[in-house]
N, C-alpha and C positions, 0 to 999 in steps of 0.2 A: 714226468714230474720234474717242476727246477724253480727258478728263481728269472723272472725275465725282466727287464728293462730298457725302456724305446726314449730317445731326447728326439721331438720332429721340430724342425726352426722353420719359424712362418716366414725369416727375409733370412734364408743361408746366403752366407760368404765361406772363400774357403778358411777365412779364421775364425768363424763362427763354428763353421764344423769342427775342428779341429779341439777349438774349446769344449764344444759339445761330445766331443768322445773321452777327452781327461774327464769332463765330469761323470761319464758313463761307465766311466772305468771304477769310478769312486763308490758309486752307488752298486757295481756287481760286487764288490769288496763288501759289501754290506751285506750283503744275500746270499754271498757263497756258499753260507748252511747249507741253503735249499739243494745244492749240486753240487757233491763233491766230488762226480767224476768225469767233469771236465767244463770248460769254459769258450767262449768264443762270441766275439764280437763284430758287427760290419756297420759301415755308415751306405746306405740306400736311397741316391736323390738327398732329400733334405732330411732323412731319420737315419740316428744311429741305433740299432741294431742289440743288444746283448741279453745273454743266455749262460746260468749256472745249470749243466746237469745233473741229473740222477736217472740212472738208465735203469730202462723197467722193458722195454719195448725196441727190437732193431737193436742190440748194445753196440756193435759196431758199427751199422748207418746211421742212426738216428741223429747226428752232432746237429748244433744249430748255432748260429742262425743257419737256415735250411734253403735252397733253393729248387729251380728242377731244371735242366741243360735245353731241353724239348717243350714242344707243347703250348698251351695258353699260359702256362704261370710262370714259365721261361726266363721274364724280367722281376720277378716277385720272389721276395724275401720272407720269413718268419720265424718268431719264435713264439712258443708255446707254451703254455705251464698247464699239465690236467691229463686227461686222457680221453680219448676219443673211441668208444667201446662197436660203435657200430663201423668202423673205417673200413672194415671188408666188405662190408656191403655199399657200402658207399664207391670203393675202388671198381666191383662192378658196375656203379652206373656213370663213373664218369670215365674222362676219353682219355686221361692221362698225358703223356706216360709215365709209368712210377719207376722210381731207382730207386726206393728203399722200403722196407718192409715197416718205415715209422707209422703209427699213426697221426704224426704230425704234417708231413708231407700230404696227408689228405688235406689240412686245412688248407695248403695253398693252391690246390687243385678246387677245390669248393670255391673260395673266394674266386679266382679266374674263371671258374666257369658256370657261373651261380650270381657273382655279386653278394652284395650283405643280405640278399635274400635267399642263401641260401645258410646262414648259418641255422638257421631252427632246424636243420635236417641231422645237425651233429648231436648225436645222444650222448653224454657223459659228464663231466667235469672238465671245464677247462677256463683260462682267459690267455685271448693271444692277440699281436700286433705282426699284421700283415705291411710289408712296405714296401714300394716298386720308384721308379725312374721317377724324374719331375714332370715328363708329360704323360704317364700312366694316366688311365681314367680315372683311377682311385689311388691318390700318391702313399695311401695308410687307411687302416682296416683297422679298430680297436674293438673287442668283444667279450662278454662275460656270461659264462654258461646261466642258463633261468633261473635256479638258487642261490648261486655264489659259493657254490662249493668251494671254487679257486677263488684267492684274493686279487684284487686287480687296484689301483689307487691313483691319482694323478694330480695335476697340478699344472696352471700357466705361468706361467714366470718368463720377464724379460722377450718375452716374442719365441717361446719354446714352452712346449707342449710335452712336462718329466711324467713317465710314465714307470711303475715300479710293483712288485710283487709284494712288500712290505713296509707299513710306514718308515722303519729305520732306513732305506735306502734314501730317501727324499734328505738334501742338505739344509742345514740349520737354518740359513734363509728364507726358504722355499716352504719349509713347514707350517706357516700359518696358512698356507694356501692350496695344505693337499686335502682331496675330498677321493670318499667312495667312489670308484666305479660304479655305477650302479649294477646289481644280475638282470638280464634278460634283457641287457643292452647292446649294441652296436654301434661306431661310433664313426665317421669321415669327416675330413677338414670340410668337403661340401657340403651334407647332409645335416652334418651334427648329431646329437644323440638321439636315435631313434630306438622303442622297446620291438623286440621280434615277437613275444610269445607272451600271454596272458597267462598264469598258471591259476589263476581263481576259475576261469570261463573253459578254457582252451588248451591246457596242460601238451599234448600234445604237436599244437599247431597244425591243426589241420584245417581249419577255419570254417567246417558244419556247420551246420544250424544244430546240432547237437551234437559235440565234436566227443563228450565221453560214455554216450551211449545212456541207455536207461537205467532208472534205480533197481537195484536188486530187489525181487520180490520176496526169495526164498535165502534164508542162513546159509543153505547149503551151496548156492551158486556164489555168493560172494566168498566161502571158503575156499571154493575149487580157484577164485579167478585169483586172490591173495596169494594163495600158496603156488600156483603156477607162474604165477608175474614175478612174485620174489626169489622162487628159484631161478626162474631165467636170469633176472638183475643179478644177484650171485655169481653165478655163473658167469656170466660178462665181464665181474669183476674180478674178478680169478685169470682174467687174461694178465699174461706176464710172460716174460723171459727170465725171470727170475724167483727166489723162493719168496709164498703168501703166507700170512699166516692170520689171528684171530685176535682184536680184542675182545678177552670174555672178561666181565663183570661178574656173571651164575646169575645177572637178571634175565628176562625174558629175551630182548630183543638183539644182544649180542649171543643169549644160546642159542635162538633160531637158525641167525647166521652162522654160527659154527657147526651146527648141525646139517644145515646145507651143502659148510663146505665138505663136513665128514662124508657124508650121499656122494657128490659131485664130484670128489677126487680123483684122479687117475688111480686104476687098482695099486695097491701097495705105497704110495704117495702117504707123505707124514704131513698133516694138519697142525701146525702150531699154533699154541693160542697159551695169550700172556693175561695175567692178573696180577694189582696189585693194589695194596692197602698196610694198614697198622696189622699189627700179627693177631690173629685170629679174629678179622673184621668180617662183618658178614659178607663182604664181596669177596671175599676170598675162601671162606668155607665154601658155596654154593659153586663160584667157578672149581672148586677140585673136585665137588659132585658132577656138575656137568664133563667136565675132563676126562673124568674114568667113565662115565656110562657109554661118551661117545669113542673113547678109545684116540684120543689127542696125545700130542707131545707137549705136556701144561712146563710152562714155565713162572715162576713168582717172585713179584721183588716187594718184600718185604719191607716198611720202614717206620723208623722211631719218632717221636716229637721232634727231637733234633734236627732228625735231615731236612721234617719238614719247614721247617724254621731258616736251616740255613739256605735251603736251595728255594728259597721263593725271592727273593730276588732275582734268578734265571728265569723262575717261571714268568713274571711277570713283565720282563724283558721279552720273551720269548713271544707268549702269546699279546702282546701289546695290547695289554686291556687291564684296567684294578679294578672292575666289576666283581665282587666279591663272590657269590655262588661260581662266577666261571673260571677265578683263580682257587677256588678251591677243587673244582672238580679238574682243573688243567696240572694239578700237582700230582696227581695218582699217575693222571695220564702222561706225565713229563717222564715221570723215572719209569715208566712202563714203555713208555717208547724207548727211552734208552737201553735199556736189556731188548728190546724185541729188535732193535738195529742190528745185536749183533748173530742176529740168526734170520733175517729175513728182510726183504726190502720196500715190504710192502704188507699190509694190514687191512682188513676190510672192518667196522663197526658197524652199532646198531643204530650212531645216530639217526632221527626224522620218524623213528617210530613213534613215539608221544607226541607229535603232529600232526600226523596222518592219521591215530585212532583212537586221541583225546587217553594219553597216559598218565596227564601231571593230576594230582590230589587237588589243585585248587580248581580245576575245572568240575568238581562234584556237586557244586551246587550250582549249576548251571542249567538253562532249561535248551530245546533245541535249538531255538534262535541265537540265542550270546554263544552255545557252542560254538556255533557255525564261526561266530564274528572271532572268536577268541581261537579256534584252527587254523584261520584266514592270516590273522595277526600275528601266531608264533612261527606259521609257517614261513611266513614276509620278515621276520628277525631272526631267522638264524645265521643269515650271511655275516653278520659283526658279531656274532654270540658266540651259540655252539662252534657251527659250523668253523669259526673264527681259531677258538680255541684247537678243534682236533685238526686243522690245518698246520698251523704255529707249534705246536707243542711235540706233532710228530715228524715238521718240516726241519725242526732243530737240530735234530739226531739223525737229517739225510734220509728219512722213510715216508715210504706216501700212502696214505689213509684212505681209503674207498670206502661209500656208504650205497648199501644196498638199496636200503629201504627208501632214496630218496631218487631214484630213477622215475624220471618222468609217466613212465606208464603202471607204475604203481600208483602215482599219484590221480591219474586217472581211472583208477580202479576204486581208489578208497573216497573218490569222488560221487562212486555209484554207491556207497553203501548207506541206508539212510541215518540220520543223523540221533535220531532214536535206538540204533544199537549201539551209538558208541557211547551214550549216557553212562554215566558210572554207578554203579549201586554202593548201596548202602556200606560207607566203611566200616561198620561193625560188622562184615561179612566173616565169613573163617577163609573162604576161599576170592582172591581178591577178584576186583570184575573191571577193573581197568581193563583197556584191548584186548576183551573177553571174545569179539572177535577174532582176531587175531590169536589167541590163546586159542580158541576152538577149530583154527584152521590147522593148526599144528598138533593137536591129538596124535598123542603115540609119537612122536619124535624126541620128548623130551621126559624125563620122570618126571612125575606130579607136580615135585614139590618142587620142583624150577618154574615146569611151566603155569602154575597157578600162586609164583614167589610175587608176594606184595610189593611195589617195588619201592625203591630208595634213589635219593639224589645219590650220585657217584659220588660227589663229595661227601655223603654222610655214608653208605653203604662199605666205604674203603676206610674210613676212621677221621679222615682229614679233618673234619667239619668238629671233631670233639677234638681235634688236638687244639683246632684255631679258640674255640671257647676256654680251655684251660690256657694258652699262651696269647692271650690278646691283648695282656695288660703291657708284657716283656715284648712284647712288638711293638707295639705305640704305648711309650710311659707317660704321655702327655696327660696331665690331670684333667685339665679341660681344653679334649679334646676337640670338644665340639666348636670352639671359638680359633679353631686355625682354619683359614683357607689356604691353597694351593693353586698361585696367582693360573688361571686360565680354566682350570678346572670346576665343577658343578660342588658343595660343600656335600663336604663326605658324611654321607648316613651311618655311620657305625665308625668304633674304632679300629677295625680290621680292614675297612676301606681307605683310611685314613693314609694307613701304612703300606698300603698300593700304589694310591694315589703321588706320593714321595717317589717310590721307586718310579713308578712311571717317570713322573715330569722330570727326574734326574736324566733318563733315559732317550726320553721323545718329547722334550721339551719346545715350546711353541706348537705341536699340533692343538690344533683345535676338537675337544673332543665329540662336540656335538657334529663334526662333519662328518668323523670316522667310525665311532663307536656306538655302540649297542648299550642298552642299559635294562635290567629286568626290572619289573615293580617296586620289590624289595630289596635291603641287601641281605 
């Protein structure tokens, strides 16, 4: 996990280059959240090169930008941001040779001896820029894992090609002109962008004629293929050279996960898991039930109207978005990544479960067809949303966030299950039946009252969401609110967006928000 940044010049000189590293110097200053244990820059042919770390993996090989002395990738450079879960098996099939135990050094072995067609072979989270000599076949490699779990962002300007981890890295100039990476892209000065992987059709990319197998006929075999897919994803994601630990809410889909990691841990190995909310919010009753059933090291931060008031301006700095549902759920999650820094380096959550098995309340009145369109839809927007947020909000505090639940080959499992179980019943249920699937694959892992707990937006289940309605008026005192715009910006639906919207453009002023951001229906 880190912060990476590439400047390629379409007509280098040696004072273009050189320009082009002060500027790269500027924009890793920017990023150095994301890594703050250690830094390292090179210019390669006509790209330079930079990488903030955070060592998770190899802590004494891994440095980047990375090369390899031998072999096919011998002239080729990279850096990485994400993690690459399958790279041991990947190190079996390719020829090498490896000097480091990173899993980043697999991407430079992959591109050398694969091409950009072999990135669909890397399972995990990542976005990286590969870059070699000027007569290299491929002078630069640009890629971003199928969902976007990792941020990736870029921009042409001046006959250079800025490429950056986070909108703030991009200089005030340059800002009107950064746009998305897109997920489940690859990118070459020759090619240009080309998609690898369909995840509506093809989630795995294997290019079948039925690449995710048949619908489940029986409850029972989609429980066994759920709960054995998600353990293994777990699992995978527990890979570390350093200590994991848990965000638990006490909802469903982060108890699963801590419960997996309870199962899967080395004998005697402490599972930590962090909760946090207003004192005595229901996210935080329910995660101290799940804590003790599973026998976890619960840790909780606690917090008043106050803090949430003064510290949203970091938050909203941090996860570069005034999207108002995702700064209020990115607030629990800011000062909970901050305590869970100082005990761990790494975190796995539940997000992609309400994706994958139709979780959210406004999908209740939905019949199978708009289901479908509407899983399709939230699945394709978490890259600037969710995803956005538990990236940003934990990359602040130097910790890297894994999500289980959104592993490609789950995603082809919950592909098989038909669309008529995931229908939601009736909300005047007692016992709720959202991802009733999902709840039924996990019987007996959880008490009851977890695993059949009604669920809540994180921002209301932690308390945030009633602090923001009791302080909305002392956050934006503007009478008439509704008659101010925020010159670049879409006019703010609420007054709690309003007060975002300020922070932001004070912050990341000139982006364009429709090129970068995510927006939900409602505020």
């Amino acid at each position: 996990m880190c912060g990476i940044a590439a400047i390629h010049d379409f007509r280098p000189t040696p004072d273009r280059l050189r320009a082009a590293e002060q500027l790269g110097q500027q924009m890793l200053d920017s990023i150095e959240h994301r890594g703050p244990d250690g830094r390292g820059s090179r210019v390669v042919g006509a790209t330079w090169l930079g990488h903030t770390r955070l060592s998770i993996v190899d802590l004494d090989g891994g440095s980047q930008p990375m090369t390899n002395a031998d072999g096919a990738a011998r002239d080729l450079w990279v850096v990485a941001n994400g993690e690459i879960y399958n790279h041991d098996a990947l190190r079996d099939e390719l020829a090498g040779p490896f000097e480091t135990g990173s899993d980043s050094e697999v991407v430079l072995h992959v591109i050398a001896e694969r091409g950009t067609d072999g990135v669909h072979d890397m399972r995990g989270m990542y976005a990286f820029c590969v870059a070699g000599p000027d007569d290299a076949t491929t002078p630069m490699v640009l890629a971003r894992d199928p969902l976007g779990v990792k941020p990736l962002y870029w921009a042409r300007h001046d006959d250079r090609l800025l490429v950056a981890s986070e909108l703030c890295a991009f200089p005030s100039d340059v800002r009107p002109l950064v746009e998305e990476f897109p997920p489940g892209h690859h990118w070459t000065p020759e090619a240009g962008l080309q998609p690898y992987v369909d995840l509506r059709t093809d989630p795995l990319g294997t290019g079948s004629q039925d690449p995710v197998g048949p619908q489940f006929t029986q409850r029972a075999q989609a429980h066994i293929a759920i709960r054995e897919t998600l353990i293994k994803a777990t699992s995978e994601r527990m890979m570390a050279d350093v200590p994991v630990g848990v965000f638990l809410s006490g909802g469903l889909d982060s108890s699963i996960i801590a419960a997996i990691m309870a199962r899967e841990s080395e004998p005697g190995a402490t599972v930590h898991s962090f909760a946090a909310g207003t004192a005595d919010s229901p996210d935080l009753v329910a995660a101290r039930r799940v804590a003790d059933a599973l026998g976890l090291e619960h840790h909780e931060r606690v917090y008043t109207d106050d803090e949430v008031i003064d510290v949203l301006p970091e938050v909203v700095r941090a996860t570069e978005s005034y999207e108002p549902s995702l700064i209020r759920s990115a607030v629990p999650n800011y000062l909970l990544a901050e305590l869970a820094a100082q005990h761990v380096k790494v975190v796995l959550t539940g997000e992609g479960a309400d994706e994958l098995f139709a979780g959210y309340h406004h999908l209740r009145e939905l019949d199978a067809d708009a289901l479908r369109d509407a899983l399709t839809a939230g699945l394709a927007a978490l890259h600037n949303l969710n995803l956005q947020r538990c990236d940003r909000v934990t990359m602040a505090h130097g910790l890297e966030a894994r999500v289980p639940f959104l592993a490609r080959e789950l995603l082809a499992v919950a592909q098989r299950i038909p669309l008529e179980w995931k229908l939601l019943g009736d909300d005047g249920q007692e016992r709720a039946h959202e991802k009733a699937i999902l709840r039924e694959a996990f019987e007996g892992w959880l008490p009851e009252e977890i695993l059949w707990r009604r669920k809540e937006q994180f921002g209301d289940g932690s308390g945030t969401a009633d602090v923001m309605t009791r302080r909305a008026e002392s956050f934006v005192p503007d009478a008439d609110w509704r008659a101010v715009r925020i010159p670049g910006l879409p006019s703010a639906r609420s007054r709690e967006e309003l007060g975002y919207q300020r922070i932001f453009a004070e912050h990341l002023g000139g982006i364009r928000a429709e090129a970068v951001l995510g927006r939900f229906a409602t505020a």
